[in-house]
Every structure is written in structure tokens, then in C-alpha cells.
N, C-alpha and C positions, 0 to 999 in steps of 0.2 A: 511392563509398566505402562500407564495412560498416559495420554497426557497431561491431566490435572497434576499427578503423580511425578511427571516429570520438571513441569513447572515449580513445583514446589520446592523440588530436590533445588533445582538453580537456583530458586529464592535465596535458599537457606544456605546459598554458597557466596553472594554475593555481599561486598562489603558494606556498611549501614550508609554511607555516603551516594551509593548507588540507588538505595531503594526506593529514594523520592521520586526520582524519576522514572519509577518499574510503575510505582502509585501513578503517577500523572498521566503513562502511557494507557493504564488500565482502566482510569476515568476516562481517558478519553475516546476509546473503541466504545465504553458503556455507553457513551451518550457524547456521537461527534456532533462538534460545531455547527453549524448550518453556515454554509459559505456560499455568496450571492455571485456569480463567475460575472469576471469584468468584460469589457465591451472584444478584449483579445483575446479572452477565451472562449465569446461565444464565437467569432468570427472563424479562430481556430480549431473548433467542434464542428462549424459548418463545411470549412477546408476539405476537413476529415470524411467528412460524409457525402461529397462532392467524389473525390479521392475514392470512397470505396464504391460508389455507383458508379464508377467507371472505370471498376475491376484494377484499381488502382493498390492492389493492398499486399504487405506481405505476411505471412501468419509465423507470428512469434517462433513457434518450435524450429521453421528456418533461420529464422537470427540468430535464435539460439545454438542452431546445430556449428552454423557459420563461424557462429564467434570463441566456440568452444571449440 
């Protein structure tokens, strides 16, 4: 089974109270918002990037391994 195939099968499981918000989610990967980052998220992008040029970083799959 595909995915399409698989999503559908969940659709059709899901009760009618649930669907509006399958619709809203699906609008909104279609076509996201455009979100203008405020003054502490460019700061905190810059941080970030400070942080990795100075070998500052850890790579998720060890967080991951770590936390699991």
C-alpha cells in the first residue's frame, strides 16, 4: 500500500468531528503562511550560526541516539 493509499484508509477511519482539522492541516502544507521572523528570531538564527562556525554543534542522530 502507498501512501496516498494509506492516508485515505485513516481518513475513512477518522470521526466527522476530526476532519476539519485533517482539511485545515492539508490547506495548509498546500499553501503555508509566509511568517516575517521577529527581532528574536533573527537574533536567535544568528546565535545559531555563530554556534555552528565555531564547531559548536551537535547532530540530531546523537540526541537522538542519547535520548532514546
Amino acid at each position: 500500500m502507498n501512501t496516498r493509499e494509506e492516508i485515505k484508509k485513516a481518513i475513512d477511519t477518522l470521526p466527522e468531528e476530526a476532519l476539519e482539522g485533517v482539511l485545515d492541516y492539508v490547506r495548509f502544507i498546500q499553501e503555508p503562511e509566509e511568517v516575517e521572523p521577529t527581532e528574536a528570531d533573527i537574533k536567535a538564527i544568528a546565535r545559531g550560526q555563530e554556534e555552528m562556525a565555531r564547531g559548536e554543534v551537535v547532530r540530531w542522530r546523537d540526541i537522538k541516539k542519547n535520548v532514546l
